[in-house]
C-alpha positions as CSV (number, residue, x, y, z in Angstrom):
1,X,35.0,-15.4,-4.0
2,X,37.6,-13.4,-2.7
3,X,39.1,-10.2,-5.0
4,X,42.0,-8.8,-4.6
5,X,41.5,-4.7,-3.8
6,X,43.3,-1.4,-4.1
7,X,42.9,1.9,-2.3
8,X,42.7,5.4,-2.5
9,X,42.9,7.9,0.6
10,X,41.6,11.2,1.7
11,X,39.9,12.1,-1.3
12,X,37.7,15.0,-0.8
13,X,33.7,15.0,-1.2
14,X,32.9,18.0,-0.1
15,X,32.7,20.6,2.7
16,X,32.1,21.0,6.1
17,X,31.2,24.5,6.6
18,X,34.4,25.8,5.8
19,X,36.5,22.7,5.5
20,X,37.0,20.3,3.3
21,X,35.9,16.3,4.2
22,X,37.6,13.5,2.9
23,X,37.0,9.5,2.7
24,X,39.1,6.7,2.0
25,X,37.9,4.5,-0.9
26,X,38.7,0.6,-0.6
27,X,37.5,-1.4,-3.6
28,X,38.2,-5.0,-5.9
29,X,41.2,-4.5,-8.1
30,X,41.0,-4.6,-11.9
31,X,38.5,-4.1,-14.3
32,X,34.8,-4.9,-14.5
33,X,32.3,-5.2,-17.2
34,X,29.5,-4.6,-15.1
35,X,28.6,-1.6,-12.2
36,X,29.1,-2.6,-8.7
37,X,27.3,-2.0,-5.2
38,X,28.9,0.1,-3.2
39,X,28.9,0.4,0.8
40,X,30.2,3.4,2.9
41,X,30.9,3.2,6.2
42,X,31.0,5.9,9.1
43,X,33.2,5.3,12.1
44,X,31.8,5.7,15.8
45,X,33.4,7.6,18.5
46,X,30.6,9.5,20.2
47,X,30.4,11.7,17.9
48,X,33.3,13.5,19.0
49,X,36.3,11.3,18.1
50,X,37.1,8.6,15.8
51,X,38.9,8.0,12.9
52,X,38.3,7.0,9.2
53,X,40.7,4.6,8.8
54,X,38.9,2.4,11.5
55,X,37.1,0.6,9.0
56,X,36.2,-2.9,8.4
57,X,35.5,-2.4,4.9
58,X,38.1,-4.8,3.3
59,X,35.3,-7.7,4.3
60,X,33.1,-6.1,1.6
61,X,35.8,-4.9,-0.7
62,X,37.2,-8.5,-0.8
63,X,33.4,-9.5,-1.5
64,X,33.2,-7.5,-4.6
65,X,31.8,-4.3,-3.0
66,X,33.4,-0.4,-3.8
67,X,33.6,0.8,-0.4
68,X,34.4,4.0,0.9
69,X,34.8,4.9,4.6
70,X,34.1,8.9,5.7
71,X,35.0,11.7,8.0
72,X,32.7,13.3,9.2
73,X,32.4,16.6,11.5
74,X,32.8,16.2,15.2
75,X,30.4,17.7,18.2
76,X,33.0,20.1,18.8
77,X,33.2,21.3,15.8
78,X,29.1,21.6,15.2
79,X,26.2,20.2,16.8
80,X,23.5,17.8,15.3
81,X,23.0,17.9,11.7
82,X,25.8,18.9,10.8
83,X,27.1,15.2,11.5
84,X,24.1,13.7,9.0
85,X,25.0,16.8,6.8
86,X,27.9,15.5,6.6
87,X,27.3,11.6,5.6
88,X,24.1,12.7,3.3
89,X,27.2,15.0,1.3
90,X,29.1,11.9,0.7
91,X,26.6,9.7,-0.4
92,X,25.8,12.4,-3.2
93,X,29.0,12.3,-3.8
94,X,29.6,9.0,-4.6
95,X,26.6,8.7,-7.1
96,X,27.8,11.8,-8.9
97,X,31.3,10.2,-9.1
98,X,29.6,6.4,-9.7
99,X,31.1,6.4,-13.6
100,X,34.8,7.2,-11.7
101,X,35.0,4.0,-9.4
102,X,33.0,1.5,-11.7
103,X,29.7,2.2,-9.2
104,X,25.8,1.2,-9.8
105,X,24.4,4.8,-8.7
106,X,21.2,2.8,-8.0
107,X,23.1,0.0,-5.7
108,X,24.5,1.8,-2.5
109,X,24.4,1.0,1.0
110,X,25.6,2.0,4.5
111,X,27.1,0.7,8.0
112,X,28.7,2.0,10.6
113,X,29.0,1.4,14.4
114,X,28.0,3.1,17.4
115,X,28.0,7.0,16.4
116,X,28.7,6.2,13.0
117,X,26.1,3.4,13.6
118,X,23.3,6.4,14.5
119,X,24.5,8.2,11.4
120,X,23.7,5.6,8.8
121,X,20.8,4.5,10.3
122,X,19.4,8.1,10.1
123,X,20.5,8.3,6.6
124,X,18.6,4.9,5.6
125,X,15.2,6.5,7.5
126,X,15.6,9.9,5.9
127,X,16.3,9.3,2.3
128,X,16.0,12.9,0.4
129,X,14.1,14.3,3.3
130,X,15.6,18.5,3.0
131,X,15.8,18.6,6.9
132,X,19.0,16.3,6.5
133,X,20.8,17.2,3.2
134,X,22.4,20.3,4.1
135,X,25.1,21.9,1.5
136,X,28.5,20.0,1.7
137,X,28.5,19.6,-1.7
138,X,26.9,17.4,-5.4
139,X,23.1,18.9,-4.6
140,X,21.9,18.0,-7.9
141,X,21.9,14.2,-6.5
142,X,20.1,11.8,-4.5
143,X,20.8,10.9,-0.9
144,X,18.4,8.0,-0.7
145,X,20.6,4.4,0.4
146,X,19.3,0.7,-0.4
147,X,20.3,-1.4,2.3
148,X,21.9,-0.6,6.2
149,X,23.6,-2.2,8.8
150,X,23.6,-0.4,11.8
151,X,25.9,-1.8,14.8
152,X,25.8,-0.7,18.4
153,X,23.7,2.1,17.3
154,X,21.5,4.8,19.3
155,X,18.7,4.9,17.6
156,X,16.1,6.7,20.4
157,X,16.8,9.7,22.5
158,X,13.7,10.7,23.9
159,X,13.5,7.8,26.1
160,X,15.7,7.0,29.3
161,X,16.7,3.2,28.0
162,X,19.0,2.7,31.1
163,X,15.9,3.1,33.4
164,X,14.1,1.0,30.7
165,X,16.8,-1.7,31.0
166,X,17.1,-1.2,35.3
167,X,20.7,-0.6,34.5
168,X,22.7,2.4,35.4
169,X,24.0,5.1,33.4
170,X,27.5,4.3,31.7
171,X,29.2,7.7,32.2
172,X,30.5,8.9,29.2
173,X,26.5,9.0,27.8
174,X,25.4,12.0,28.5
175,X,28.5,13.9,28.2
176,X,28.4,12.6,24.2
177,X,24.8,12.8,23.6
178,X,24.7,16.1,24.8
179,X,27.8,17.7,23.2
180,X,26.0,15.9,19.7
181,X,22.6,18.2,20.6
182,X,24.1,21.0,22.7
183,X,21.9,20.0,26.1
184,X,20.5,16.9,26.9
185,X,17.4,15.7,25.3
186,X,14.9,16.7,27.8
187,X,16.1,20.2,27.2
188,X,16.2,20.1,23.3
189,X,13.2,17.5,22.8
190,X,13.0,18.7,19.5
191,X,16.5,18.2,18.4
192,X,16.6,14.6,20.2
193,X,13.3,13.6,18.3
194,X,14.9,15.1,14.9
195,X,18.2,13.2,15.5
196,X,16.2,10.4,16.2
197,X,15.9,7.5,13.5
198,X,13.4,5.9,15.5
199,X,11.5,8.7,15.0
200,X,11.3,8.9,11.1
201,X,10.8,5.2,10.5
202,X,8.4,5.3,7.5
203,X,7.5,2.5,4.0
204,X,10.5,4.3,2.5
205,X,12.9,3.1,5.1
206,X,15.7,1.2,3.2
207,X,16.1,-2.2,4.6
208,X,18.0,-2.9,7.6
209,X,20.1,-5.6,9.2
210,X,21.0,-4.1,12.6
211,X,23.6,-6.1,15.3
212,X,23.8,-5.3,18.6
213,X,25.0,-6.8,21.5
214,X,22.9,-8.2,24.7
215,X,25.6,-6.9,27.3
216,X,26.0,-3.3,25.7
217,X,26.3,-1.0,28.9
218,X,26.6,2.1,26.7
219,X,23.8,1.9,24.3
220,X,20.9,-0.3,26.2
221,X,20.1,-3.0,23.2
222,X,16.5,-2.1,24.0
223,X,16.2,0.4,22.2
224,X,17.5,-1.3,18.4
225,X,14.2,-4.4,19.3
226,X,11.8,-1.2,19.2
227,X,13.5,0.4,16.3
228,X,13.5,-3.0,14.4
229,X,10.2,-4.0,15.4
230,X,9.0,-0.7,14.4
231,X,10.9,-0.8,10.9
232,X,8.5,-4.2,10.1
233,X,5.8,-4.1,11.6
234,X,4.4,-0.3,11.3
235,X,6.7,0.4,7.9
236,X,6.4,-3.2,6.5
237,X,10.6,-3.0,6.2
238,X,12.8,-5.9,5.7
239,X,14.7,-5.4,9.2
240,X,16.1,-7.8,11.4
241,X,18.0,-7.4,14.5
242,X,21.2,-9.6,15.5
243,X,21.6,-9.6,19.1
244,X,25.0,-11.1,20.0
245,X,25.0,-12.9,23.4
246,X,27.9,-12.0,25.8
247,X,29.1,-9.2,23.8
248,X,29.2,-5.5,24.6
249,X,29.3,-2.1,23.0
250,X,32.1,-3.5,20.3
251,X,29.7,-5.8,18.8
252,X,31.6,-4.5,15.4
253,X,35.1,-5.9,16.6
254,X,34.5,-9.6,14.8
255,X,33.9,-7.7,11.2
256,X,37.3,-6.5,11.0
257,X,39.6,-8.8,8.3
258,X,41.6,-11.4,10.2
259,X,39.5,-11.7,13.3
260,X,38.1,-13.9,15.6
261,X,34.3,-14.5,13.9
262,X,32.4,-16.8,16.3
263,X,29.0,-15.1,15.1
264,X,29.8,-15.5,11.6
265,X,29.2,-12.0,11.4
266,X,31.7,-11.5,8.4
267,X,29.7,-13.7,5.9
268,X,25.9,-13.0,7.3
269,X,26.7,-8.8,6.5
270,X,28.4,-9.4,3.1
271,X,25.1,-11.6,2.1
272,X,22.8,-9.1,3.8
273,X,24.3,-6.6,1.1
274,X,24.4,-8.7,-1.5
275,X,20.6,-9.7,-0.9
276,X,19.7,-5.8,-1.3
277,X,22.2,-4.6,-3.8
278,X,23.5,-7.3,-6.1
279,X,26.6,-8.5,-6.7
């Protein structure tokens, strides 16, 4: 069933330091007598670029989903946490603002790709875990998500998975992963293992669907088998791993509305949410 949906743009959920963040909520028009899931998503761009409005959220707000899409603070702006700071804030804020938007406080998820990919995959590993929450804003609220979908995400950065994969280097890695951790992870091994959500995969792990594709020359697919493989077999997580054949870094570019779908990617992440939130 398809629903027809409204928007609301740069709302503010809290604070980045000394700025304000903002998010764009996209969500099913008209009134509903029950609570709905909700999904944010969080954009990529190396952590360093990107934009909110890059969103491919009107798939699940047409699907009966609230959704919201965030901004987030940049490497250049602050290094790693502030990024997960940032994404933890928002999530508070949209349980303490649930009644607002017609939200189940108790039903919300997360996806994003590539950075943004990284970033709600460490929010589903970390749940209320202090090291992550920071102080952007809502503190008197959980952090904790239900269900992921990470896409084209880094999810290791302790090992070398282009020397894994006998690949080279694609050249705009390091430059991003180390502007994220201020050095590159042999020289902050303890950032890169903190920043890590391979790292903290534990039994309360939310469950995962993450997508990736085989040809990715950016972000080796390598590392999301161990991550998922890791998820269910040491944590016992519902995780499963989509690996697209012939398709790069932009294995997100089919799950924008209107596009090409070969994968049926569209319909397989709407019932992936719907499996762990509800309808």
């Amino acid at each position: 069933m398809s629903h027809e949906v409204i928007g609301e743009i740069a709302v503010e959920y809290g604070r980045g330091g000394r700025r304000p963040l903002h998010l764009d909520i996209l969500r099913p028009a008209g009134s509903s007598n029950s609570l709905r899931p909700a999904v944010i998503y969080v954009h990529g761009g190396g952590w360093l670029g990107g934009e909110r409005t890059s969103t491919p959220n009107g798939i699940l707000a047409e699907a009966g989903f609230v959704t919201a899409s965030i901004s987030y603070r940049f490497s250049s702006e602050a290094i790693f946490p502030a990024q997960i700071h940032d994404v933890k804030a928002a999530i508070r804020w949209l349980r303490a603002n649930a009644a607002q938007y017609g939200v189940d406080p108790e039903r919300i998820g997360i996806w994003g790709h590539s950075a943004g990919g990284h970033l709600a995959a460490l929010a589903a590993v970390t749940g209320n875990n202090p090291d992550f929450e920071g102080e952007g804003g809502s503190p008197d609220q959980d952090s904790s998500v239900q269900a992921a979908v990470p896409i084209s995400a880094p999810l290791e950065f302790l090992i070398d998975w282009y020397a894994v994969a006998q690949m080279p280097v694609h050249p705009d890695a390091w430059d991003c992963i180390s502007g994220l951790m201020g050095g590159l992870p042999y020289t902050v091994p303890e950032l890169a293992r903190l920043s890590s959500p391979y790292w903290h995969v534990d039994a309360t792990a939310a469950p995962q669907l993450v997508i990736h594709g085989e040809m990715d020359d950016l972000v080796p697919i390598g590392q999301a088998r161990a991550y998922v493989a890791s998820l269910r077999w040491y944590a016992g997580i519902d995780a499963k791993l989509i690996a697209l054949e012939r398709v790069g870094h932009e294995a997100h570019s089919s799950l924008f509305p209107n596009q090409p779908d070969p994968s049926g990617l569209q319909a397989r992440v709407a019932k992936f949410f719907r499996s762990h939130l509800g309808e």
